[in-house]
C-alpha positions in Angstrom: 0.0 0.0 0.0 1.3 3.3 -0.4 0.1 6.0 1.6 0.2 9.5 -0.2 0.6 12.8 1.6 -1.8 15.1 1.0 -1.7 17.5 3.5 -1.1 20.2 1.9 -2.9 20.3 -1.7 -6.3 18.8 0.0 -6.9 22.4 1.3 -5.1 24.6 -1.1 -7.4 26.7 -3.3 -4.8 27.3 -5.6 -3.4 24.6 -8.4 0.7 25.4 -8.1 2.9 23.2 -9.5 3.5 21.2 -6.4 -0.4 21.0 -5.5 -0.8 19.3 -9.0 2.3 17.2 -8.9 0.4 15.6 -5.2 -3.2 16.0 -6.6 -2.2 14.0 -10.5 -0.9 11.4 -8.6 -3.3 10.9 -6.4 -5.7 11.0 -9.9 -3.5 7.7 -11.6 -2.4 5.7 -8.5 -6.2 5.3 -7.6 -6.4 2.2 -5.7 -2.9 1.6 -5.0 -3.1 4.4 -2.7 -4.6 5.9 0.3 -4.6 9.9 1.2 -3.5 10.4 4.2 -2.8 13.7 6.2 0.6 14.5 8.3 -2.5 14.9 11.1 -3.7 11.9 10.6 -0.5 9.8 10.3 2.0 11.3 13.0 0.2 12.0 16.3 -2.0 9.0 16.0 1.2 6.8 16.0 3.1 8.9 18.8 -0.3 8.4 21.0 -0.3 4.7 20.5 -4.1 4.5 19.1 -5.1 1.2 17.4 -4.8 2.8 13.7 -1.1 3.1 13.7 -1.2 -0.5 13.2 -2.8 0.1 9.9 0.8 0.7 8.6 3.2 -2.8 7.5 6.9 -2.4 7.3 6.3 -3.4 3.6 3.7 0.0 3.2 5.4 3.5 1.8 4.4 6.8 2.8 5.2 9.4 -0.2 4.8 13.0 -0.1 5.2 15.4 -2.9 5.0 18.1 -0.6 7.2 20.4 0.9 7.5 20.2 5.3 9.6 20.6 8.1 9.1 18.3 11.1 8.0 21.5 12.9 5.1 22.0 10.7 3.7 18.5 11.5 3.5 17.9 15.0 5.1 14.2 16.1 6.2 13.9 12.0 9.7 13.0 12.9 8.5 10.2 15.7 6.9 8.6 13.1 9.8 9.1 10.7 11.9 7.4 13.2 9.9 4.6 14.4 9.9 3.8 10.7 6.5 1.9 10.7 6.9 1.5 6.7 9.1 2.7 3.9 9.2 6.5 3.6 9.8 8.0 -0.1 9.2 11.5 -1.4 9.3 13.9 -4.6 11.7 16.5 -4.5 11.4 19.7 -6.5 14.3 22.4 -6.3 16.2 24.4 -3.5 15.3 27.4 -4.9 14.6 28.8 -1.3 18.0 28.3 -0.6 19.7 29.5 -3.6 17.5 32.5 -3.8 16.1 33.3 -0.9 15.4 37.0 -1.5 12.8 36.7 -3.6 11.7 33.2 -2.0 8.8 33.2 0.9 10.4 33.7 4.0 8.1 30.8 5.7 9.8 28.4 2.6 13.7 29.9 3.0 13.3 28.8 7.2 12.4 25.7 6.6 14.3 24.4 3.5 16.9 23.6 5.3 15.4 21.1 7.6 13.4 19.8 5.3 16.4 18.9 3.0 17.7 16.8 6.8 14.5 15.5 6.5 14.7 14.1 3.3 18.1 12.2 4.3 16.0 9.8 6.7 13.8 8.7 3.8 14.4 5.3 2.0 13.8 6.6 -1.5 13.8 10.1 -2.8 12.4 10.8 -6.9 13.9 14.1 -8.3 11.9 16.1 -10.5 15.0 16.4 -12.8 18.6 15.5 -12.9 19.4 19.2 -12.1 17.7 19.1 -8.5 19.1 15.2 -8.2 22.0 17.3 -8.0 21.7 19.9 -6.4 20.1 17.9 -3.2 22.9 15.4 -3.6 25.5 18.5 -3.4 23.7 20.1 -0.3 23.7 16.4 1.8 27.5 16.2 0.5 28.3 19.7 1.6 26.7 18.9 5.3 29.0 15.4 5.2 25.7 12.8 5.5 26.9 9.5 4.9 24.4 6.7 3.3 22.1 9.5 1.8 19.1 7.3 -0.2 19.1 6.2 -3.6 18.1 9.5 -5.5 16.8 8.9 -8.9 14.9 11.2 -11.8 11.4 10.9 -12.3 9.5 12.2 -15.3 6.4 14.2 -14.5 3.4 13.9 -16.4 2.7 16.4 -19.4 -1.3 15.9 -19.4 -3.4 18.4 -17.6 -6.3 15.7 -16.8 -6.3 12.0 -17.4 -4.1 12.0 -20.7 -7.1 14.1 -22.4 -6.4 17.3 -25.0 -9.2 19.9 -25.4 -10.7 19.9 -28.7 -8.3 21.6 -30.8 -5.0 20.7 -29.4 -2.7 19.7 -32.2 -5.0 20.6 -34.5 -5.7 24.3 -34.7 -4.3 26.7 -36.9 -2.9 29.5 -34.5 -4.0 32.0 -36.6 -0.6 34.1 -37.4 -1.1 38.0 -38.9 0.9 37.7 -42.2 1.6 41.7 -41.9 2.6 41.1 -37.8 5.5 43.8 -38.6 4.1 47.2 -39.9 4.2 51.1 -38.9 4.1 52.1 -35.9 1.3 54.8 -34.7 2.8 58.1 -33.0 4.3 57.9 -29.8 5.6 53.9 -30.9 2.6 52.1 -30.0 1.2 49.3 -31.9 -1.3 50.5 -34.2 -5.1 49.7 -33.2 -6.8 46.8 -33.3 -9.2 46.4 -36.3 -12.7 46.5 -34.3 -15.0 44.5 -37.6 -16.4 41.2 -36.0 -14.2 39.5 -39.1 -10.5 40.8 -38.5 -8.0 38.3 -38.5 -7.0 37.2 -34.8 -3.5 38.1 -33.6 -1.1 35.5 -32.6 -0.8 34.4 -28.9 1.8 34.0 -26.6 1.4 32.7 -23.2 3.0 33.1 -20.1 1.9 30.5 -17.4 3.2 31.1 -13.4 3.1 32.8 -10.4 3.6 36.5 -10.7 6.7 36.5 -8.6 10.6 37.7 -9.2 11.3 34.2 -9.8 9.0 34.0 -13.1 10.6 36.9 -14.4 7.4 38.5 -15.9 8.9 42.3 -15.6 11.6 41.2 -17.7 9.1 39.3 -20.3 7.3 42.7 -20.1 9.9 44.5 -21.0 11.2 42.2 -23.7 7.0 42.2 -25.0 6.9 46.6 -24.7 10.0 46.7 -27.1 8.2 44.0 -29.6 5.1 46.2 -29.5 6.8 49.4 -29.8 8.5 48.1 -32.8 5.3 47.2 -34.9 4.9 43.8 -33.9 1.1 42.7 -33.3 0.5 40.4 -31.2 -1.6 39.4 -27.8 0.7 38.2 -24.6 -1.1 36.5 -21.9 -0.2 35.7 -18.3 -1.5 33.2 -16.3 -1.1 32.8 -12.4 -2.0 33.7 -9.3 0.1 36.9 -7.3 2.4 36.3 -5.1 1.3 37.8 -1.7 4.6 38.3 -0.5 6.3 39.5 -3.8 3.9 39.5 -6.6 2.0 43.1 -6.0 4.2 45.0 -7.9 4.2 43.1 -10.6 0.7 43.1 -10.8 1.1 47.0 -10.7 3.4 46.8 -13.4 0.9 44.7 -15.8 -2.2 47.2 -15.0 0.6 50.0 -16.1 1.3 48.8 -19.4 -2.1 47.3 -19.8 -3.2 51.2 -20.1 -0.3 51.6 -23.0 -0.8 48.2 -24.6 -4.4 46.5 -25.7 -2.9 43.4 -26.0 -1.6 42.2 -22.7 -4.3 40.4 -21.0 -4.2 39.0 -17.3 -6.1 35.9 -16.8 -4.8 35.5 -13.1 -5.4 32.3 -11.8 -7.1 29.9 -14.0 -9.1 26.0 -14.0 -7.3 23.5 -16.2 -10.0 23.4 -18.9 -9.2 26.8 -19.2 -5.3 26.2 -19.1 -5.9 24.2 -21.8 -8.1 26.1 -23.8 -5.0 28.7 -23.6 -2.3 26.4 -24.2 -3.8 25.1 -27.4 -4.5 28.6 -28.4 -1.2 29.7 -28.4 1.3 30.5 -30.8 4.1 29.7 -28.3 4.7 29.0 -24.6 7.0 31.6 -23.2 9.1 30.7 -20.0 11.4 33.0 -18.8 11.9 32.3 -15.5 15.5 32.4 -13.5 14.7 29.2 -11.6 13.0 26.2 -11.5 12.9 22.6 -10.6 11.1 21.2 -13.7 9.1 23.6 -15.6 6.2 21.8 -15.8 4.3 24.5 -18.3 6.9 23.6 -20.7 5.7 20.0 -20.4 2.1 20.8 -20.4 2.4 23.3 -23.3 4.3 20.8 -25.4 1.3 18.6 -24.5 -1.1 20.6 -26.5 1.4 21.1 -29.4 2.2 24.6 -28.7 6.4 25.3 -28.6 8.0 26.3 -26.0 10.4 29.3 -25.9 12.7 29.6 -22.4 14.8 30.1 -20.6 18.4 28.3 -20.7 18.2 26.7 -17.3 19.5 23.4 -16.8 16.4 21.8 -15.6 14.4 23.0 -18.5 17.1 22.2 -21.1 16.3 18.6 -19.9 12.9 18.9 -20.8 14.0 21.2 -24.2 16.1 19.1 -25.8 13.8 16.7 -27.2 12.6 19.4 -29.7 9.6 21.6 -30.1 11.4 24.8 -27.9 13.8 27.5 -28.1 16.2 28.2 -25.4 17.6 31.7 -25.0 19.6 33.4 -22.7 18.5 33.8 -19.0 17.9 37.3 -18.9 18.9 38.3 -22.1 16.7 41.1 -23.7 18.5 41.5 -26.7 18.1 37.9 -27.2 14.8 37.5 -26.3 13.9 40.2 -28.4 15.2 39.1 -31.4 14.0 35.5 -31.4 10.5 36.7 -30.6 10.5 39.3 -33.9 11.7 36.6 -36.0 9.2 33.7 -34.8 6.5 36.7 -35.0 7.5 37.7 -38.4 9.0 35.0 -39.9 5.8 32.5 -40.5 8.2 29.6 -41.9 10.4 29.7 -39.1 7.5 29.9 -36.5 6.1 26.6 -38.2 9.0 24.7 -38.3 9.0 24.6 -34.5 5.2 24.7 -34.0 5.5 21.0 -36.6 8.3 19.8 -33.9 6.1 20.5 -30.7 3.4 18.7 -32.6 5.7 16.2 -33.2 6.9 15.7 -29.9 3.8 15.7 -28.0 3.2 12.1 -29.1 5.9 11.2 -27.1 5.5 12.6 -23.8 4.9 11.1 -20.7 1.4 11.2 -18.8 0.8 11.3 -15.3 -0.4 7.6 -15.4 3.2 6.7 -16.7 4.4 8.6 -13.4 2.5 6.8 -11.4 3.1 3.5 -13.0 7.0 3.8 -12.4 6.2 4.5 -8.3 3.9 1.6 -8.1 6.6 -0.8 -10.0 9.3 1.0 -7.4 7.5 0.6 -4.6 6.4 -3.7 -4.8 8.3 -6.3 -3.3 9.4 -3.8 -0.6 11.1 -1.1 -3.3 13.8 -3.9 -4.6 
């Protein structure tokens, strides 16, 4: 039996990247798990109740979430009484390696958590990049015997392995004159109002509005396109940030008032997400950190290509074709690939055809689950 951690992403309101990673699981292991809350688990064992029993040294607990043994009261009795086999997904140390733009409730307990994580018996990284990053941090602090640390390849499918009608199939619909005259002052010139004008191509931006995502800079990178001529609508996706993400937000409503094209969905359903996805002319990732990438994936899903940036997690996910990977925090870059793939209709195709593809071959969250269920028979031999 495994018995998956769902602490956290039961009550969350919000669909982050590690709330789906816990809450797509839970969707394709059906029956060969149970959810079950740090509550439930850890202070039931520690007071001796009769439903501790319910856990066999051959049973693993797996979380995808992120915890310090001070956030779940009696967690690390239970971790050392060691009543089954204890394995868990690990995304990133982002809060460690940036921890001024990171939430300060995350940066105090990364840390810990990361000691945590030494006690388990099996640990799945979310990409050879954060393999090693953990395996350099538990290196650093001179733990002997660290668990077997292996890569595990997320699922690219929003629900159940289904695409919304459309996906790999629609024409993004790409304005053959996206470069003309500016009108005074260098904005773009209006948008034709007639019920039968030609959409504009769409780029999408999927994250939390936070420093990390680097929106401002894609905002940036966007106003020069606009100011040059290029037409074309750019829309973000995400919730804000409440320690970090306000004046971005600001920032958006600013240029919104300069720019009819930018469009803030804020946070967003997954029919929607896919709706969007399959919409788009391209995915755009900017971001200056990350443990996965996991719109790349999804976006790729759909058909749409990817444009990012050059981090090594994401060049894992990248290299199989279908995206473009650019300079982290390059403008000049950035700018220049985004007025060719806008104006150059050819060039935009070739690497919408190799996201199409692509797609075919990318894994689903039932593949996830079906390498944890193999891993975790026969006592994880």
């Amino acid at each position: 039996m495994i018995w998956l951690d769902v602490t956290k992403s039961a009550a969350a309101r919000h669909r982050s990247g590690l709330t789906r990673v816990t809450n797509r699981l839970a969707d394709e292991l059906g029956t060969s798990a149970t959810p079950i809350t740090g509550v439930e688990a850890a202070p039931r064992l520690r007071s001796g109740s009769s439903t501790a029993r319910r856990f066999s040294p051959t049973d693993w607990y797996l979380t995808a979430e992120v915890f310090a043994p001070g956030e779940r009261p009696g967690f690390a009795e239970f971790l050392a009484s060691r009543p089954c086999k204890f394995a868990a997904i690990y995304h990133d140390s982002i809060p460690l390696r940036f921890p001024h733009i990171t939430w300060p409730q995350a940066v105090a307990r990364h840390p810990a958590y990361l000691s945590m994580l030494s006690k388990f018996d099996r640990i799945w990284a979310v990409s050879a990049a954060s393999r090693d990053e953990l395996l350099g941090f538990w290196a650093w602090q001179g733990r002997a015997n660290p668990p077997e640390v292996s890569v595990l390849a997320l699922g690219a499918d929003l629900v159940g392995g289904a695409r919304p009608p459309g996906a790999l199939g629609t024409v993004r619909v790409r304005d053959q004159n996206a470069v003309g005259p500016s009108a005074p002052g260098g904005r773009a010139p209006p948008r034709p109002r007639n019920a039968l004008s030609v959409p504009l191509p769409s780029l999408l931006s999927v994250g939390i509005l936070e420093p990390r995502k680097n929106q401002s800079f894609l905002l940036e990178v966007a106003d020069r396109l606009w100011g040059h001529g290029l037409r074309f609508d750019l829309h973000l996706v995400g919730r804000v940030n409440p320690h970090f993400g306000k004046p971005i937000l600001a920032q958006i409503r600013a240029l919104q008032r300069k720019r009819a094209s930018l469009f803030y969905d804020g946070a967003v359903d997954d029919r929607k997400l896919g709706e969007l996805y399959s919409r788009a002319a391209a995915c755009l990732i900017p971001t200056i950190a990350e443990g996965c990438g996991l719109p790349l994936l999804e976006a790729l899903w759909h058909g749409t290509p990817c444009i990012s940036s050059d981090l090594p997690s994401l060049l894992e996910n990248a290299a199989g074709g279908g995206c473009l990977v650019l300079p982290t925090g390059g403008v000049e870059a950035w700018t220049t690939a985004l007025r060719r793939f806008l104006s150059e209709p050819a060039y935009a195709q070739t690497l919408s055809d190799a996201a199409i593809e692509r797609a075919a071959g990318l894994p689903t969250w039932a593949q996830t689950a079906a390498v944890i269920i193999s891993r975790t028979t026969d006592c994880g031999r």
